[in-house]
C-alpha positions as CSV (number, residue, x, y, z in Angstrom):
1,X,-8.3,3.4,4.9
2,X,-6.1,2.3,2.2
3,X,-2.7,0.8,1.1
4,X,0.7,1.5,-1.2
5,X,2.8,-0.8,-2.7
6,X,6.1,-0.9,-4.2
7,X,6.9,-3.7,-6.1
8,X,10.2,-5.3,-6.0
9,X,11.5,-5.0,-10.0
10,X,14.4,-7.3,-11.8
11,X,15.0,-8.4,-15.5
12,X,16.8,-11.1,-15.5
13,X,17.9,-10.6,-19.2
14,X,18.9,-6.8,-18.4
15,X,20.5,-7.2,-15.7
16,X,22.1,-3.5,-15.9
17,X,18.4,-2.2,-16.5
18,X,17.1,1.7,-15.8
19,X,15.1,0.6,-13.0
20,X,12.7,3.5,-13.2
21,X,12.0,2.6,-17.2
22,X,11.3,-1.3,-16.7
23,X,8.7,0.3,-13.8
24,X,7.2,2.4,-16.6
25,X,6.8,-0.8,-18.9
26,X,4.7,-1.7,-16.0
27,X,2.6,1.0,-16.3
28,X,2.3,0.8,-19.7
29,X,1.7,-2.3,-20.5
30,X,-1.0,-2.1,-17.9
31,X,-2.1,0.7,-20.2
32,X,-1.7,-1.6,-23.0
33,X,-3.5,-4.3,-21.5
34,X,-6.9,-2.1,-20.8
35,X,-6.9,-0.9,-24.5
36,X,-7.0,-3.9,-26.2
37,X,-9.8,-5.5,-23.8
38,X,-11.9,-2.7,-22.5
39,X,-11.6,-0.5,-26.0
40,X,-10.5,3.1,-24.6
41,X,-10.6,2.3,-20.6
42,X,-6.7,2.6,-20.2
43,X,-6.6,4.8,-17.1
44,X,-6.7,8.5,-16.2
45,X,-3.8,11.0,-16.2
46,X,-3.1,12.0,-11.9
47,X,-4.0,15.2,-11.5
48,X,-0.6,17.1,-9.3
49,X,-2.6,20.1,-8.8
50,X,-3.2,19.5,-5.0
51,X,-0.4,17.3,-3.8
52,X,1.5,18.9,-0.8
53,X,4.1,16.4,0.1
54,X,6.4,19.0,2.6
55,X,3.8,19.8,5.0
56,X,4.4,18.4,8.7
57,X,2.2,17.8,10.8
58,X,3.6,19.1,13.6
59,X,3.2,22.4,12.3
60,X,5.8,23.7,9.8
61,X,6.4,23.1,6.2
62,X,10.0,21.8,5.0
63,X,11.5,24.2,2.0
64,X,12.3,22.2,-1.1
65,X,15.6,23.2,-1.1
66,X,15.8,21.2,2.5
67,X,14.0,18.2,1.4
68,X,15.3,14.9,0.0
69,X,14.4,14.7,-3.9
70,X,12.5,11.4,-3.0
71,X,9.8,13.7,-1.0
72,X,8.9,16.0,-3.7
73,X,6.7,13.5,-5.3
74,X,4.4,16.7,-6.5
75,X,6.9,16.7,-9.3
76,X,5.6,13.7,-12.1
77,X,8.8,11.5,-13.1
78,X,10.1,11.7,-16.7
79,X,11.7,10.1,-18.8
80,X,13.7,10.9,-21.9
81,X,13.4,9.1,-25.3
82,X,17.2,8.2,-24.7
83,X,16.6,6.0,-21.7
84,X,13.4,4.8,-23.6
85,X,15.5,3.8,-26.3
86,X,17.9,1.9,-23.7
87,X,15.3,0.4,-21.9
88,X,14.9,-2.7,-24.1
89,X,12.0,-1.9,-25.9
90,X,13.5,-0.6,-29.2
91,X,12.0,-1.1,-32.3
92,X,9.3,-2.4,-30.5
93,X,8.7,1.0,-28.2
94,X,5.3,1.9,-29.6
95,X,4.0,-1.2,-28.2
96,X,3.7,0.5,-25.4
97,X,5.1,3.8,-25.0
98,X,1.9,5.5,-27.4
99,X,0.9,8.6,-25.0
100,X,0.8,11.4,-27.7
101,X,2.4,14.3,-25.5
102,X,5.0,12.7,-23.9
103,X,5.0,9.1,-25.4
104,X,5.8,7.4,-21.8
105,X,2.4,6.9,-19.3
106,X,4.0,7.3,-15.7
107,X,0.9,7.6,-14.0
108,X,-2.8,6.2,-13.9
109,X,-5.7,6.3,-12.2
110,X,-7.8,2.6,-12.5
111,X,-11.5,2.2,-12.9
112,X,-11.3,0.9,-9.6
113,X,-10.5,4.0,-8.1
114,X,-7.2,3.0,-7.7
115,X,-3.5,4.6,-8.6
116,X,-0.8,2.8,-10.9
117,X,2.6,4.7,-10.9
118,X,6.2,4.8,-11.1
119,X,7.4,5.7,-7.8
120,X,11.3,6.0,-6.9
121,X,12.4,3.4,-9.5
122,X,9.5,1.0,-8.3
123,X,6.0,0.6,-9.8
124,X,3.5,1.3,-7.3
125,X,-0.4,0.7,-6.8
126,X,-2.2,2.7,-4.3
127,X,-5.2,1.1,-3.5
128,X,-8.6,3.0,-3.4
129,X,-10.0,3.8,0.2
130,X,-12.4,2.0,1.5
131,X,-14.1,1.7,5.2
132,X,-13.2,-1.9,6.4
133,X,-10.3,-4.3,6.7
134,X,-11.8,-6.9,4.5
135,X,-12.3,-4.3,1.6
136,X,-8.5,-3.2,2.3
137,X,-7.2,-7.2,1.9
138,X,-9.7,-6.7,-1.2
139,X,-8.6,-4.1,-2.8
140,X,-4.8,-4.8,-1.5
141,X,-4.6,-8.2,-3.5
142,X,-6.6,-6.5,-6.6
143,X,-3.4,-4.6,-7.0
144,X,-1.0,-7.7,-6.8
145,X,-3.3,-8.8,-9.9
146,X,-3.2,-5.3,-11.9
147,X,0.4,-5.7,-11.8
148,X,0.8,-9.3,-13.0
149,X,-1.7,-8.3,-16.0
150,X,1.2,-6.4,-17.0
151,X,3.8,-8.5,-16.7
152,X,2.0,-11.6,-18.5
153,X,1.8,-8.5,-21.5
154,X,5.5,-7.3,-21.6
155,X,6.4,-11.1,-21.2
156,X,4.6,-11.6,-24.8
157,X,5.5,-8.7,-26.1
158,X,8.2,-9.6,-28.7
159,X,11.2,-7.2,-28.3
160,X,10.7,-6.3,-24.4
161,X,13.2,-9.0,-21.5
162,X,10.8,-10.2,-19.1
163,X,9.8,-8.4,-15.6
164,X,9.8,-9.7,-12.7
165,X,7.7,-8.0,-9.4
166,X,8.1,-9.3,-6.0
167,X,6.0,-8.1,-3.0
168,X,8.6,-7.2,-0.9
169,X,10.8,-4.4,0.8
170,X,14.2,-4.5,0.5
171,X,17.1,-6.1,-2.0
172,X,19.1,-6.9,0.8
173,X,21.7,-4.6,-0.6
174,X,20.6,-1.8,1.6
175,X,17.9,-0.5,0.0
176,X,14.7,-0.8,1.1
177,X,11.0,0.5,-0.6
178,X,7.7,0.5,1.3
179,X,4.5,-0.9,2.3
180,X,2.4,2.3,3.5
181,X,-0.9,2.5,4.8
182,X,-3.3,5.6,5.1
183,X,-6.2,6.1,7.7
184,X,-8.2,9.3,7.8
185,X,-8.7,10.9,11.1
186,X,-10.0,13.7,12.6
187,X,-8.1,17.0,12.4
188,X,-8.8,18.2,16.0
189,X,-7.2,15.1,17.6
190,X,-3.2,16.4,18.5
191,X,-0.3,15.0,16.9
192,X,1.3,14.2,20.0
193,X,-1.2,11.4,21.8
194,X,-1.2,9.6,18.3
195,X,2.5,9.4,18.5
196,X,2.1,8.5,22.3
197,X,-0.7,6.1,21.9
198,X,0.7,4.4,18.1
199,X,4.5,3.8,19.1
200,X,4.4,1.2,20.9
201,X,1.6,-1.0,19.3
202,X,3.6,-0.6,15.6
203,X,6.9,-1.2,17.3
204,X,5.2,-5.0,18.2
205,X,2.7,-4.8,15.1
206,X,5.1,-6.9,13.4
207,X,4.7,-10.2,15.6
208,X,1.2,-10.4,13.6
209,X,1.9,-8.9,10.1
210,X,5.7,-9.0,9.7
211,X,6.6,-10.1,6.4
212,X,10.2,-12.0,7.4
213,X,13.6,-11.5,6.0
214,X,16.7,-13.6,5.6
215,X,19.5,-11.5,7.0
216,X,19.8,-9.6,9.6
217,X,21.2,-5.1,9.1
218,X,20.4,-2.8,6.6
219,X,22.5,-4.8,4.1
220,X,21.7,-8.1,5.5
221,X,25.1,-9.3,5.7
222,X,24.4,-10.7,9.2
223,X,23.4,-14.3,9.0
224,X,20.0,-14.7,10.7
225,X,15.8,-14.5,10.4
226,X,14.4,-12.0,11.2
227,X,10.1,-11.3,11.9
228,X,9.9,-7.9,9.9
229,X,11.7,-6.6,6.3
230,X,11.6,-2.7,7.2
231,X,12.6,-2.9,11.0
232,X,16.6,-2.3,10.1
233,X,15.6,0.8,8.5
234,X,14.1,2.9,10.8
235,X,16.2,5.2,12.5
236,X,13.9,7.8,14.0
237,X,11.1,7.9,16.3
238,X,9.2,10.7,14.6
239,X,9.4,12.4,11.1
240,X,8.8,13.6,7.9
241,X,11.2,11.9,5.7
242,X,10.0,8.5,4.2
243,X,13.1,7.0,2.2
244,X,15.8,8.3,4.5
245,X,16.0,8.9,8.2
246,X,13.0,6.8,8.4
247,X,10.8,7.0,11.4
248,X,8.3,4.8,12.9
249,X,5.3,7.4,13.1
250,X,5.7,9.6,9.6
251,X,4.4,13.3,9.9
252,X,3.7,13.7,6.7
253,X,0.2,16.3,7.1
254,X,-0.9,16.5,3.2
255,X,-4.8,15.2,4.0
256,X,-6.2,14.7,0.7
257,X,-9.8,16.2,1.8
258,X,-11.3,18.9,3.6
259,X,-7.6,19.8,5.2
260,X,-9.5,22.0,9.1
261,X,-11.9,18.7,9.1
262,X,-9.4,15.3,8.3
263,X,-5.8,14.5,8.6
264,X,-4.3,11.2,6.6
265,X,-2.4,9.4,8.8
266,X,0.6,8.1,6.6
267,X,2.1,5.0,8.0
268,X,4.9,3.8,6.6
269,X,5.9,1.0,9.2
270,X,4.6,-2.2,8.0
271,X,5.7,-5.2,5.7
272,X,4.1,-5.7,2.2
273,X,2.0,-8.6,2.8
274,X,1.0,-11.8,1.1
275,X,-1.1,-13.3,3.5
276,X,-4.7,-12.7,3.6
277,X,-4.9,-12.5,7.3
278,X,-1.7,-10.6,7.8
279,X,-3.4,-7.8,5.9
280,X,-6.7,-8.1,7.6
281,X,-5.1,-7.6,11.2
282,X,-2.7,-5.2,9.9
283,X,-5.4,-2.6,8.6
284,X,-8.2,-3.7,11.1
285,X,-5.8,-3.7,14.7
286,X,-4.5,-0.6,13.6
287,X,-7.5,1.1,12.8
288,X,-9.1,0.0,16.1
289,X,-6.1,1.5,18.1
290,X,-6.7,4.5,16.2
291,X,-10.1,4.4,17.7
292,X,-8.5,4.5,20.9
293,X,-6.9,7.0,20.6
294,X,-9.4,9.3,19.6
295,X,-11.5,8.6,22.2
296,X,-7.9,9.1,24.8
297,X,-8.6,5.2,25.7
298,X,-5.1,3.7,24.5
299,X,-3.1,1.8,27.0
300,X,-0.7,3.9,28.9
301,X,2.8,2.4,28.0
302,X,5.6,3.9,26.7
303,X,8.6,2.3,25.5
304,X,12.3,3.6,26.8
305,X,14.2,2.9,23.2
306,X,11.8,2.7,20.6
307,X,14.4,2.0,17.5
308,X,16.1,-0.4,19.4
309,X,12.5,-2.1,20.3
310,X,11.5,-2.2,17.0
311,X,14.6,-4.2,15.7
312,X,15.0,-5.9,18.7
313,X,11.7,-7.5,18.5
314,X,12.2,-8.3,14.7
315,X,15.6,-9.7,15.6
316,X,13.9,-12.8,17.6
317,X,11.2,-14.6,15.7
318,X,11.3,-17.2,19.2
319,X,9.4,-14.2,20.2
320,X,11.0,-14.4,23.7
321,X,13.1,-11.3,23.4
322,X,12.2,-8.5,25.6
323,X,12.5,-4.6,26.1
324,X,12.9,-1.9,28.3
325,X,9.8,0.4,29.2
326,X,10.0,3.5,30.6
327,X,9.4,2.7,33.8
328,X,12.0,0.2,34.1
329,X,9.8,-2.8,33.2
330,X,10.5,-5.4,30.4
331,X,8.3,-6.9,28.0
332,X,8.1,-9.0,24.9
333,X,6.3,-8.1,21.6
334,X,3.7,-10.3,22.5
335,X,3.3,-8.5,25.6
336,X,2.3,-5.5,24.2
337,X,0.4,-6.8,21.8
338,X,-1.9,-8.4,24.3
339,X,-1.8,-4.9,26.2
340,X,-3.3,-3.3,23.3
341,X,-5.8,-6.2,22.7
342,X,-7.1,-6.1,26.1
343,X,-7.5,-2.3,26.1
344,X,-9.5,-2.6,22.2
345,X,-11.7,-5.5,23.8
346,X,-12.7,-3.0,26.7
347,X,-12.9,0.1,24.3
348,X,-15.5,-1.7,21.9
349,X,-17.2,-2.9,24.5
350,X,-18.0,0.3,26.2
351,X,-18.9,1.8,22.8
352,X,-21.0,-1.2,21.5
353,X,-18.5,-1.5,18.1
354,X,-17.8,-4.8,19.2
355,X,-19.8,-6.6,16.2
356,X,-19.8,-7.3,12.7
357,X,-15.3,-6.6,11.2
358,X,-14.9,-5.4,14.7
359,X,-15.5,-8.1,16.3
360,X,-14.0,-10.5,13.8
361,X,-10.3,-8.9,14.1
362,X,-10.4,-8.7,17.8
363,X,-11.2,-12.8,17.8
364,X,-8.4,-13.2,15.0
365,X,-6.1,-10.8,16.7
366,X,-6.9,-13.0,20.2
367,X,-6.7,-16.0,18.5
368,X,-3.2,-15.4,16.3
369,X,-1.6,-14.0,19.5
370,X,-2.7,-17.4,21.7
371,X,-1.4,-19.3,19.1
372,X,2.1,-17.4,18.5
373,X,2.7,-17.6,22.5
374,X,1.9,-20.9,22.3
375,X,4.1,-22.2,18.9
376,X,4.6,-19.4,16.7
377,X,5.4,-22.3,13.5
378,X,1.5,-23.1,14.4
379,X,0.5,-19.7,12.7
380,X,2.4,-20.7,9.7
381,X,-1.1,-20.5,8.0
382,X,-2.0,-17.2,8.8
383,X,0.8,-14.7,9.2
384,X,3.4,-14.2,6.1
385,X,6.9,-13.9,8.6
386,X,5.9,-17.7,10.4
387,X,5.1,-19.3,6.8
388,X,8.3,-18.4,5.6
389,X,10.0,-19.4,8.1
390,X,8.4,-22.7,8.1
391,X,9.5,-23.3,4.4
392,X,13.1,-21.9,5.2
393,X,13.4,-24.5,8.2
394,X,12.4,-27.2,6.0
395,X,15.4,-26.4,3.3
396,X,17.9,-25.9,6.6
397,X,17.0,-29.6,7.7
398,X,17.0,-31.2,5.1
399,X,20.4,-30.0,3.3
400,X,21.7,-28.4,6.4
401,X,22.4,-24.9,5.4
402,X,23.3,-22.2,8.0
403,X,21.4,-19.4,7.8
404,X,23.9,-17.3,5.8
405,X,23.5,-19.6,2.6
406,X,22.8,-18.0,-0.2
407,X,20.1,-20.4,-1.3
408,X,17.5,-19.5,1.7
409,X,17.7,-15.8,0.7
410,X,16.7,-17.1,-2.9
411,X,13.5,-18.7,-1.2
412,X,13.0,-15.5,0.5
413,X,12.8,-13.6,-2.4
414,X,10.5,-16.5,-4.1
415,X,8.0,-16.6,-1.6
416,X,7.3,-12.6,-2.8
417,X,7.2,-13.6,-6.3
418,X,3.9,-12.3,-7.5
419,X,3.3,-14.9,-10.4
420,X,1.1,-17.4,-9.3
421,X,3.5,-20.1,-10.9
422,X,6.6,-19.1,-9.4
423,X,5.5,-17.6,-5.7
424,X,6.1,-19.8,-2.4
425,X,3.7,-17.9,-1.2
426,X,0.4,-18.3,-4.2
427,X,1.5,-22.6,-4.6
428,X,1.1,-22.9,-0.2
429,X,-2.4,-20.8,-1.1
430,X,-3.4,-23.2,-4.0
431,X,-2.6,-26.3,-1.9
432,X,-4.6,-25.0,1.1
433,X,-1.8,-24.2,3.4
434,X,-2.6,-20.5,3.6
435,X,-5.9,-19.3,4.7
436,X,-7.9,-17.0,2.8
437,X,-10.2,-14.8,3.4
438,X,-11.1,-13.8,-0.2
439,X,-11.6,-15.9,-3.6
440,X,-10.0,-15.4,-6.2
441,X,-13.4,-14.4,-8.2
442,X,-13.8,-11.5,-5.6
443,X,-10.5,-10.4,-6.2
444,X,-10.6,-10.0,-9.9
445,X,-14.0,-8.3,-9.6
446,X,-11.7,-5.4,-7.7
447,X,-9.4,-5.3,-9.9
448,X,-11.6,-3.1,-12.0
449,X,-14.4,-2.2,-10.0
450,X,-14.3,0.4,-7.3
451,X,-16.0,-0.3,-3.4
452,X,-19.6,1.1,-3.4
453,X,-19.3,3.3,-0.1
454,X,-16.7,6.1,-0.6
455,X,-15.3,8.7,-3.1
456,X,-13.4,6.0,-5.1
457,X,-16.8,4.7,-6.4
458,X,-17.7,8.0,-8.0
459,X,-13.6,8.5,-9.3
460,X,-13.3,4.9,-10.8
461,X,-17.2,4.9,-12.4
462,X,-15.9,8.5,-14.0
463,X,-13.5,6.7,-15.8
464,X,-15.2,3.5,-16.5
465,X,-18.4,5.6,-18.1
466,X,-16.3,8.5,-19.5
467,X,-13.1,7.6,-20.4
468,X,-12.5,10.2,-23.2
469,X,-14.0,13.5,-21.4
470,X,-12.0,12.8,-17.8
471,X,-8.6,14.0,-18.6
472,X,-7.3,14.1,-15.0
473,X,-7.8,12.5,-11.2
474,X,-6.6,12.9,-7.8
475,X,-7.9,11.2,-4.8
476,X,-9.8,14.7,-4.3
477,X,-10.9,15.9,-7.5
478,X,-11.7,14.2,-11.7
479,X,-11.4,17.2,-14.3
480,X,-13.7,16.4,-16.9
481,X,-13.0,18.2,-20.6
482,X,-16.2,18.5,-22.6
483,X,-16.5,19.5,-26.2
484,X,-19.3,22.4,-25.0
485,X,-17.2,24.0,-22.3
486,X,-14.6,26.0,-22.8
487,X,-12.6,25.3,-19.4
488,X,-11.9,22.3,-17.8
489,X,-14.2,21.1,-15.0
490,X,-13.0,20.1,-11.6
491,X,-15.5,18.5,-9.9
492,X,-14.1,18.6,-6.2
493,X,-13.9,15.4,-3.7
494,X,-13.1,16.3,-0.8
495,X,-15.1,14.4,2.0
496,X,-14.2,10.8,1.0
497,X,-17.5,9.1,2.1
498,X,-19.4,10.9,-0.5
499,X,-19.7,10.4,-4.3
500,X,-20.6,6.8,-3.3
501,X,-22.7,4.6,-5.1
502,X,-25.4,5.6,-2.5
503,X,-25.5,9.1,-3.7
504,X,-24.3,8.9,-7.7
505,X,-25.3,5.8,-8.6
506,X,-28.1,6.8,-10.5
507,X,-26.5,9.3,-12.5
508,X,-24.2,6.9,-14.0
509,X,-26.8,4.8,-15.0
510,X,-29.1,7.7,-16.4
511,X,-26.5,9.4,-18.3
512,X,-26.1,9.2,-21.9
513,X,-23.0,11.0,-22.0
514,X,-20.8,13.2,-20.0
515,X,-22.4,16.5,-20.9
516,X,-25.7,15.0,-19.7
517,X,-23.9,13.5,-16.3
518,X,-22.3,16.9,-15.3
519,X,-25.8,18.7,-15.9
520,X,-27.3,16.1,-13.4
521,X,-24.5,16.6,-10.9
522,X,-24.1,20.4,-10.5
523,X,-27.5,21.3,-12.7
524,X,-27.9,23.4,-16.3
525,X,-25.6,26.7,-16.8
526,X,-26.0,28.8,-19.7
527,X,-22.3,29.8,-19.3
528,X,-19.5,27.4,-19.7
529,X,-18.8,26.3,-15.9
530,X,-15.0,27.1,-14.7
531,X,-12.7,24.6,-13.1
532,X,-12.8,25.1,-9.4
């Protein structure tokens, strides 16, 4: 499993800003920042080669000249040296901007396996995957601190306004950008009981990992608090499209492996968290439900008005708001949370997975649903939508502001402040009054390190070990370019729980160089080897 997210991005000194340049400063001063302290270690170039974003999984691929221009992300952004020049960097350009071919880095891969890119106007860190949901809080938060490394270096960066990220998904001026999650599955399982078996449980997902959002419609115009930022802009049930149209299950089929053995089921429902736990229960729930499902053990419920249950829900942070079924009955989004609890308690019982992660998020999921039913302000230290809320309700009592004031949506937005100065959310952490699951220690140790027990171990360690001979990455392949060869080798990735440290480790630690590493890997040739 693994995350994607897009950062929020404002200058407050450019306030007429190319949004998609200040996210490259991002980039690059990331860049910037690994240079000067890890000598040559500035990141990886992404490799395109096998990126197929029109394929659906239900079968057919969508022409290009069908698609949206925000789903052809097999194309890499660019930038000209005019909107370089406007950008705010002037005179002071090279700072940054020094990639020899094109002179602006929009893409990276991290020697933590992970990806650093523009993305739609927005900087975005896809995290690397890993097999639990404590490594995906881990690796999750590691990118909230790769992105504030930049920002403390185009801050001091003489020339360049200030940038500012926040952790969120929308501006509240109807635009919203998203929090995805990935989980790899197996091919043979149909489409249509994941869509059966994951509608319901991400429609009332958000009761334990919404976010919360001052405003109420696309455009938030509507005075009112709502449990979840993206539930106002999904519009479909089931689809393709990810920035328009949006729908709760996303049938994006582009598996990033062996394609007749996995699928990569793109979700791209959820809330960018801050919260420790809200990211726990997010990835771990979900990924026991998905457990479910392969084994045709998810709950038999189906919703009559999925859309309208999704907003609805989000609509009523009281949590007393309730929705049709098919069948006629009505239930809250508690209700169905507990329906899907109750059917994972069962299902890891009767396969003995009920230990270790497991069982830890099916006592927190237990434990934060009792305590929602019972007062959801009681969970204000565990889930991001209740702590916000909490703060929010303080401000409305003591100065009496309705909720259409513009000075709660100001707190909204500063709760998602990523600087640890600045952020509602970081000062209730650093006074105790979020819980955590991870220290701070651990976290920076991610940042640049990748987890030991999948592909992104072998991906980051290239980097970290050979930073001048891997000219390229992609979550299923690093091309290496060594002086001795005459073609570029690809050395393939494609089942994402090997290259671990398990099975490489000692290769990086025996190798003196890359030529000798390669020869270890795939063994001596007399013949230059050809990229595959």
């Amino acid at each position: 499993m693994g995350s994607e997210t897009e950062y929020g991005i404002h200058a407050p000194g450019e306030p007429l800003a190319n949004s998609t340049v200040l996210s490259s400063q991002v980039i690059n001063a990331y860049a910037a920042t690994m240079r000067k302290g890890l000598g040559n270690l500035a990141g990886t170039r992404w490799d395109y080669t096998d990126e197929e974003p029109l394929h659906d999984a239900r079968g057919f691929d969508l022409s290009r000249e069908a698609a949206d221009p925000s789903q052809l992300t097999d194309v890499p952004p660019v930038l000209d040296a005019e909107q370089i020049a406007l950008a705010g960097g002037r005179a002071a350009a090279n700072e940054f901007y020094t990639d020899e071919a094109s002179g602006v880095l929009m893409n990276m891969v991290l020697s933590n396996g992970a990806r650093l890119y523009v993305d739609h106007a927005h900087p975005e860190y896809s995290s690397p995957e890993v097999t639990n949901p404590l490594d995906a809080v881990r690796w999750d938060k590691a990118g909230d601190a790769v992105v504030l490394s930049a920002l403390r270096r185009i801050a001091a960066t003489p020339g360049f306004s200030p940038v500012n990220l926040y952790k969120n998904n929308t501006d509240n001026k109807s635009v919203s950008y998203g929090a995805h999650e990935n989980y790899l599955m197996p091919r043979s399982l149909p489409f249509n009981q994941i869509v059966t078996g994951l509608v319901p449980f991400f429609v009332s997902r958000q009761v334990v990992c919404g976010a919360g959002r001052v405003g109420l419609g696309t455009n938030g115009r509507t005075p009112g608090y709502q449990i979840s930022q993206r539930a106002d802009f999904f519009e479909a049930e089931v689809g393709l499209e990810t920035t328009i149209r949006r729908p709760i299950i996303n049938t994006r089929d582009e598996p990033h492996s062996v394609a007749d053995k996995y699928r990569r089921l793109h979700v791209i429902i959820g809330d960018a968290n801050l919260s420790e736990v809200s990211i726990f229960l997010k990835m771990g729930t979900t990924s026991v439900v998905l457990s479910m499902i392969e084994h045709g053990e998810a709950p038999d419920v189906q919703l009559a008005d999925p859309v309208q249950a999704l907003q609805a829900v989000s609509h009523d942070p009281s949590l007393q708001q309730k929705v049709a079924l098919s069948d006629g009955s009505m239930v809250t989004g508690l209700d169905l949370q507990d329906i899907y609890l109750q059917a994972a308690v069962e299902h890891c019982r009767r396969h003995g997975t009920n230990s270790g992660q497991t069982a830890e998020v099916l006592e927190r999921w237990a434990s934060v649903l009792e305590t929602l039913r019972r007062d959801p302000m009681e969970a204000a230290d565990q889930v991001d939508w209740v702590a916000k809320l909490k703060l929010l309700q303080a401000y409305r009592d003591r100065d009496g502001l309705e909720w259409g004031d513009p000075r709660l949506g100001l707190i909204d937005l500063q709760y998602a402040d990523v600087r640890p100065e600045k952020g509602l959310y970081h000062r209730l952490a650093a006074r105790g009054r979020m819980q955590r699951l991870l220290s701070d220690e651990e976290i920076n140790t991610a940042v640049s390190q990748p987890p030991d027990d999948t592909r992104a171990y072998f991906r980051g360690k290239c980097i970290q070990h050979f930073p001048q001979e891997v000219v390229g990455a992609s979550w299923d392949s690093v091309i290496f370019d060594l002086p001795d060869r005459r073609r570029l080798q690809r050395i393939p990735t494609r089942e994402p729980l090997r290259g671990n440290r398990e099975l490489t480790g000692k290769l990086f630690e025996q190798a003196e160089s890359a030529e000798d590493f390669i020869t270890a890997l795939l063994g001596p040739s007399s013949e230059p080897h050809v990229a595959t």
